[in-house]
C-alpha positions as CSV (number, residue, x, y, z in Angstrom):
1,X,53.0,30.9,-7.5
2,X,49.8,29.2,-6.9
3,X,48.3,32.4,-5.3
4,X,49.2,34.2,-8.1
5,X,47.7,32.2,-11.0
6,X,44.3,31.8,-9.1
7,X,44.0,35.8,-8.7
8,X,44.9,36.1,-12.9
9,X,41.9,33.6,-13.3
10,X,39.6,35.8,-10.5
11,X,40.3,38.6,-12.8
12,X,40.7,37.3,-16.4
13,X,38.0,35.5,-16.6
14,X,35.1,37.8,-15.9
15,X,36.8,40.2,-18.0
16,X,36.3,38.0,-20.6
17,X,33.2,37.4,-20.2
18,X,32.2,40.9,-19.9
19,X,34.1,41.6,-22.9
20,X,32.2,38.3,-24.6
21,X,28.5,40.0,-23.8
22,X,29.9,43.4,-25.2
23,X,30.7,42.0,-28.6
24,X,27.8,39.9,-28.4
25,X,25.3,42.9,-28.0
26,X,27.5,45.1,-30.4
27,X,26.6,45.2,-34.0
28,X,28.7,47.3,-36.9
29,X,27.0,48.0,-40.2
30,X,27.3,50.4,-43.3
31,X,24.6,52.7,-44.8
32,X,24.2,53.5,-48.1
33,X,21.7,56.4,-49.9
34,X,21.2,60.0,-50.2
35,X,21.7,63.0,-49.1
36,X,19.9,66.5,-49.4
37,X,19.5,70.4,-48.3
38,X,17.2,72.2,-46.9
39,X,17.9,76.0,-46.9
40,X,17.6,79.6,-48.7
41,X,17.8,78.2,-51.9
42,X,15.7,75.1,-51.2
43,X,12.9,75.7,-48.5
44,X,10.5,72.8,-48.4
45,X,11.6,70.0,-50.7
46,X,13.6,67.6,-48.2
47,X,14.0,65.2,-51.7
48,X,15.6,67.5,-53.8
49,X,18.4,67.0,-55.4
50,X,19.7,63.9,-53.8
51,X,23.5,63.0,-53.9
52,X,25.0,59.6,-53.0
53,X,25.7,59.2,-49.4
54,X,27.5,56.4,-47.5
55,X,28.6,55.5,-44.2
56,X,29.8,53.4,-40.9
57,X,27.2,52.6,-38.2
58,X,27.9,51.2,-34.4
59,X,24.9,49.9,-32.6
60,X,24.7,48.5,-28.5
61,X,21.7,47.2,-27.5
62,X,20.9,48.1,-24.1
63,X,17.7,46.3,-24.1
64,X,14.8,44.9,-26.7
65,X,13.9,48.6,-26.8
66,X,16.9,50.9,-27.2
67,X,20.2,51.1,-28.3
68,X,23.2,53.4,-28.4
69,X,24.1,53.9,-31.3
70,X,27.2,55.9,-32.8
71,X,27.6,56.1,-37.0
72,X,29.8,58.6,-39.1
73,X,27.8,59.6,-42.5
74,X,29.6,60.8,-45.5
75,X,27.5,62.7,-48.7
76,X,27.1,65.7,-50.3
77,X,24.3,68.7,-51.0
78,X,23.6,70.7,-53.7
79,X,20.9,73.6,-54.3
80,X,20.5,75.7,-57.9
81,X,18.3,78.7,-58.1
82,X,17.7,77.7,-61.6
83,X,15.7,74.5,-60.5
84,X,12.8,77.1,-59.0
85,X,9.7,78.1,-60.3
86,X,10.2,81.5,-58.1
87,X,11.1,84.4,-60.2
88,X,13.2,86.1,-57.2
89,X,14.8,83.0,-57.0
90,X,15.3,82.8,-61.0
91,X,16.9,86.3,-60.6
92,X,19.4,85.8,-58.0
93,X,20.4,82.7,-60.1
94,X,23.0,81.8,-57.0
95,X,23.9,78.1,-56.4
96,X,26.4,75.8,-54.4
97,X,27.5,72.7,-53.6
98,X,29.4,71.0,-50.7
99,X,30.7,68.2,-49.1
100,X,29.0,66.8,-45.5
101,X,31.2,65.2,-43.4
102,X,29.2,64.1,-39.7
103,X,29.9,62.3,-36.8
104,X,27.2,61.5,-34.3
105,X,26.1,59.6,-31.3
106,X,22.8,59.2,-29.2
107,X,20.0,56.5,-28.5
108,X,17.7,54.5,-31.0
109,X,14.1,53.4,-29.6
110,X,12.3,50.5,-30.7
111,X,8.4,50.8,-31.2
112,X,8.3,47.5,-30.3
113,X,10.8,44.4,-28.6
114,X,13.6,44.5,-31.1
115,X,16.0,41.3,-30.5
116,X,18.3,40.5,-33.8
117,X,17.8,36.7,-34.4
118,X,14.9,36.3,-32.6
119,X,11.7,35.0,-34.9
120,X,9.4,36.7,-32.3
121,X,10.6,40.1,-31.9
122,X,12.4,40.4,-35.2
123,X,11.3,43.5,-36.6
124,X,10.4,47.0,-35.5
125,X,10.1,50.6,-36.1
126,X,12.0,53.1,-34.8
127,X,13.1,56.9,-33.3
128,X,16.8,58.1,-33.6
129,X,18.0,61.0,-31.5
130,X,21.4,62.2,-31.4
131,X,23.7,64.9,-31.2
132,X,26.8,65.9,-33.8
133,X,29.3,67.5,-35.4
134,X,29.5,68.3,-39.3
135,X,32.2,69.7,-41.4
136,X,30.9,71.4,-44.6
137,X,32.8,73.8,-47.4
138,X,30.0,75.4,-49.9
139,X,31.3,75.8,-52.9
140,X,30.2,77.6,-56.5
141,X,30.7,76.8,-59.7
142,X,32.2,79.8,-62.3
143,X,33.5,79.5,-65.8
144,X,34.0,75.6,-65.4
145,X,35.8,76.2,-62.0
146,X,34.8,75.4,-58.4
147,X,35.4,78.3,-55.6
148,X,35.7,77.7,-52.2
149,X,33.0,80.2,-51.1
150,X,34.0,80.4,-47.0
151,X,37.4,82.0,-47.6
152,X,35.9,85.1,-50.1
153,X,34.0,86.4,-47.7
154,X,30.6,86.4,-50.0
155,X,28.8,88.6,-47.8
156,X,31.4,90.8,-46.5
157,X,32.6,88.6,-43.5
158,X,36.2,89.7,-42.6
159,X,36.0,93.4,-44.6
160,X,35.2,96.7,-44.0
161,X,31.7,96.1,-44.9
162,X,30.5,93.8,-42.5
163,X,31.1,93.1,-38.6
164,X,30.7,89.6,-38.7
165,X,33.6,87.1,-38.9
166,X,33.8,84.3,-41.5
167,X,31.5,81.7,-40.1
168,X,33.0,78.4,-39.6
169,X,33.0,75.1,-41.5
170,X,33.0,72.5,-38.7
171,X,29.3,73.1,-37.0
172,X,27.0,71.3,-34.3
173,X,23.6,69.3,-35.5
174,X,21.2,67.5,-33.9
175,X,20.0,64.7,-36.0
176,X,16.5,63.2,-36.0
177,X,15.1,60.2,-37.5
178,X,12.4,57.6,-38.4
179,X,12.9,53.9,-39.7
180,X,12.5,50.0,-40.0
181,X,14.7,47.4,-39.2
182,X,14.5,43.8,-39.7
183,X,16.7,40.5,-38.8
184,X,17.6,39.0,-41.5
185,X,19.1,35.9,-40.1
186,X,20.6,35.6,-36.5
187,X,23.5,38.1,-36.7
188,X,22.4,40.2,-39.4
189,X,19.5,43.0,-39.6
190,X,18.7,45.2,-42.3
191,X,17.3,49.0,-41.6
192,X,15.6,51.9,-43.9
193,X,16.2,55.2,-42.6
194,X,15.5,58.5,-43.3
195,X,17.2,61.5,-41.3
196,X,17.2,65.2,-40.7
197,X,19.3,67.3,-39.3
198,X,19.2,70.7,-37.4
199,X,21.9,72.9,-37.4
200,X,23.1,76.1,-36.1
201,X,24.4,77.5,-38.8
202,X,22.6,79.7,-42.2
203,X,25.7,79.6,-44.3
204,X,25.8,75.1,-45.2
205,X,24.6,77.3,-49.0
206,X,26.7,80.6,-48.1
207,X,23.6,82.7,-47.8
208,X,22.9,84.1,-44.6
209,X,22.0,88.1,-45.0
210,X,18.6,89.7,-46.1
211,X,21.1,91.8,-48.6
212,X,23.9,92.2,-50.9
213,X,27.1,94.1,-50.6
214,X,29.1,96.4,-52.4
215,X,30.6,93.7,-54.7
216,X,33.4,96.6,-56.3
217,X,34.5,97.0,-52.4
218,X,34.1,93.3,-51.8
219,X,36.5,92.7,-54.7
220,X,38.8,94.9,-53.9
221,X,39.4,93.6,-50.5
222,X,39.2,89.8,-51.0
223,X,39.6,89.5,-54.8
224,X,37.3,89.7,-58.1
225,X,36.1,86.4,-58.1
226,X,34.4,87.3,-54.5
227,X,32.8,90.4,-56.4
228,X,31.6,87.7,-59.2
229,X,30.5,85.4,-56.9
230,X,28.7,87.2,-54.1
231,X,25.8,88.6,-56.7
232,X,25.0,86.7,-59.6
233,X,21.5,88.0,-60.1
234,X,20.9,88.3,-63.8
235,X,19.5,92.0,-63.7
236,X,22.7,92.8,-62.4
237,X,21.3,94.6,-59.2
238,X,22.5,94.9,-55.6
239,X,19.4,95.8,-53.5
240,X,17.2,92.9,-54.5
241,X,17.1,90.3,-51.4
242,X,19.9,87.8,-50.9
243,X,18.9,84.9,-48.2
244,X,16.7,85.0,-45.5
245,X,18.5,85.3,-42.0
246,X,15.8,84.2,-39.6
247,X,16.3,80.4,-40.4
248,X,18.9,78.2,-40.3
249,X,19.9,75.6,-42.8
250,X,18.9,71.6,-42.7
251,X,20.6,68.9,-44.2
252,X,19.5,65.2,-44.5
253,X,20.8,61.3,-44.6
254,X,18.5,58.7,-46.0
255,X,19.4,55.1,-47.4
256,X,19.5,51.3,-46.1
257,X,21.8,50.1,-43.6
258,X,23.0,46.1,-43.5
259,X,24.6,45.8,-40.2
260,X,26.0,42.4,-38.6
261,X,26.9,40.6,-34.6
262,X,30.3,40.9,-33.5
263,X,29.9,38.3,-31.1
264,X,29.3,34.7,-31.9
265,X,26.7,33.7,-28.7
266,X,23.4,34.6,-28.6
267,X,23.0,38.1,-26.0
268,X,21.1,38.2,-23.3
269,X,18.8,41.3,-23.3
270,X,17.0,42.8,-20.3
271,X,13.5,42.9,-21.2
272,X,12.3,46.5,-21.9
């Protein structure tokens, strides 16, 4: 019986202790900002029309100059051609809106020794590259209602007048970013961040092709209100230019993060 209880302690207790330096390098935090679009309707502005944005953030610090780090952002993005100064973009007076739901994981590198708690190395800069998965559904706003503009088909996707599919809401990003953070404390830091995110997708707005289709056809074969919505130019015409297909949409996630120490001892760090 002896034996016994002397192998549980041989395994127990370094298992605890392991587990002890995981929590105590482990921090959890939330974010809190904005979110905006980059895309057909907006092509340069990566401030415009910010939406709140929130979300969860899970950071391990390998050493004082990187960390893993793993966070799931919630927000929203919005673009309205009546916000340009461009009188194409005036004319084809399309709009959107949609949710941006994004889970993501990859590696954050301190400019300089970063150690949370430590008076010395208690503040740096810093690069954020990961890789993701978004969920999105662009929607349009028409007499007072919202449409869910994936399932109509806006561009012909799943009729007769196109051979492309409807593209999917649940996409792949790669997001990139730049900010501070701070200890504030011995088990607390506080971050500014500002994010951008490549995707692979042209259709985060719903407009993907150089042109319009036959909005009488389109209707008849997926309903009026995808005839209504796929052209809303205001001279009424169908061979003006819809989007631009050679690039792909952007999105962004910008705000402050408070994150805190799960573990109660101060970590050891290896030296980077």
């Amino acid at each position: 019986m002896r034996l016994i209880w002397c192998f549980l302690l041989l395994y127990v207790v370094p298992v605890r202790a392991q587990f002890t330096n995981f929590l105590t390098q482990s921090e959890l935090g939330v974010m809190a900002g904005g979110s905006t679009y980059i895309g057909d309707i907006n092509p340069y502005n990566p401030f415009y029309a910010p939406k709140p944005a929130f979300g969860l953030i899970y950071r391990f610090t390998i050493n004082t100059r990187l960390c893993f780090r793993a966070n799931v952002f919630y927000g929203e993005v919005q673009g309205f051609d009546a916000d340009s100064q461009n009188e194409l973009q005036l004319n084809r007076n399309l709009s959107f809106k949609s949710p941006i739901i994004e889970g993501a994981a990859g590696v954050e590198f301190s400019y300089f020794p970063f150690q949370l708690g430590n008076k010395r190395h208690g503040a740096s800069a810093y690069l954020l590259a990961e890789l993701g998965v978004f969920h999105m559904n662009p929607m349009a706003e028409y007499e007072d209602e919202w449409y869910e503009l994936q399932p109509l088909g806006t561009e012909g996707q799943g009729t007769s007048l196109s051979d492309k599919n409807p593209y999917n809401l649940t996409q792949l990003c790669i997001p990139l970013g730049v900010g501070f953070k701070a200890s504030i404390g011995k088990r607390c830091s506080f971050s500014v961040e500002f994010g951008i995110r490549k995707t692979f997708t042209d259709y985060l707005d719903d407009i993907g092709s150089e042109s319009y289709v036959d909005p009488f056809q389109l209707a008849f074969e997926n309903g009026p209100f995808a005839g209504v919505l796929s052209n809303r130019s205001l001279n009424n015409t169908r061979f003006g230019r819809r989007g631009v297909s050679a690039t792909k949409d952007w999105y962004t996630f910008f705000g402050g993060m408070v994150a805190f120490k799960l573990g109660k001892k101060k970590g050891c760090y290896f030296k980077g």
